[in-house]
C-alpha positions in Angstrom: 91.9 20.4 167.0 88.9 18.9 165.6 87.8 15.0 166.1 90.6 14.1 163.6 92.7 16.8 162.3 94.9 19.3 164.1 95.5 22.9 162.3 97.8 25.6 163.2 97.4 28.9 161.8 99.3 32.0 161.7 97.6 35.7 162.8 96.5 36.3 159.4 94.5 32.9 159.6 96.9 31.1 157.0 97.7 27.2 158.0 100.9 26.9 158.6 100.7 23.2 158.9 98.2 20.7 159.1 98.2 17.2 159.8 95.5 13.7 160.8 95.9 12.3 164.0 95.7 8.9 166.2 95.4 8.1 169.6 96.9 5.2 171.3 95.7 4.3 174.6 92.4 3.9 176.9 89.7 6.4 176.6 90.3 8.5 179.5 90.3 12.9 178.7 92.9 12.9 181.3 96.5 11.5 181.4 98.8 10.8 178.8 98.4 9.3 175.6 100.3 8.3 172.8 99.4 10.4 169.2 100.8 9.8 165.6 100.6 13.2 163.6 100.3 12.7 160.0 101.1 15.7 158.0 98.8 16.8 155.4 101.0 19.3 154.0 102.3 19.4 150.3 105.6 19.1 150.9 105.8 17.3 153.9 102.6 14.9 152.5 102.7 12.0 155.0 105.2 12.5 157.0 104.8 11.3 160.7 105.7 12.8 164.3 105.5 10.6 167.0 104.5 12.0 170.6 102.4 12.6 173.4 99.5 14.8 174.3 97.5 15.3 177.8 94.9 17.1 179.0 96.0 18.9 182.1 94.6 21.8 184.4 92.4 23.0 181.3 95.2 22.9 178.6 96.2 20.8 176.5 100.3 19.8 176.4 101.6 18.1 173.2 105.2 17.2 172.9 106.3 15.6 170.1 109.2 14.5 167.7 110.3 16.2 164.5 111.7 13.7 162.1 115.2 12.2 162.4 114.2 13.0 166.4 113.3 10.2 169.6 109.8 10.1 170.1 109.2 11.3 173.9 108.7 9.4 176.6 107.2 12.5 178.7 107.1 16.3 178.6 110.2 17.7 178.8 111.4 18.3 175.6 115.4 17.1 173.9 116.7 17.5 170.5 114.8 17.0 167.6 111.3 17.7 170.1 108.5 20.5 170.5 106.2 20.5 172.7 103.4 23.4 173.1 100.7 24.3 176.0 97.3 24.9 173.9 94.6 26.3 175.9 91.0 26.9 174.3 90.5 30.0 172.5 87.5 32.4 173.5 84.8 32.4 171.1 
């Protein structure tokens, strides 16, 4: 994550997918907010996923919906939803 872009990579260092983000919500780090993912990827080029993220005990929790899914309403996952615990990496 970086002020406003989120990139996943595989173990080779290859993104797998990339996307811009928004926040909705106050400015708090800690509880819930609502994010828009915007994918940056050729073949998915704009394509948005709807979700939540949270800081929480010193991860981060993102759940959100693939498309044709329900965006979540909190973090337990249904059909159509991922959601991933990210913790810092060591530098």
């Amino acid at each position: 994550f970086t002020k406003d872009r989120v990139v996943v990579v595989d173990k080779e260092e290859k993104e797998v997918y990339g996307a811009t983000y928004k926040l909705e919500g106050g400015g708090a780090e800690d509880g819930a907010r609502k994010i828009s993912l915007t994918s940056k990827l050729a073949d998915k080029e704009d394509q948005v996923a709807h979700g939540l993220i949270e800081k929480k005990d010193g991860k981060l929790h993102l759940i959100y919906a693939i498309p044709g899914g329900e965006a979540p309403v909190g973090f337990k996952t249904k059909d159509k939803q991922l959601m991933f615990v990210l913790k810092k990496r060591a530098s």
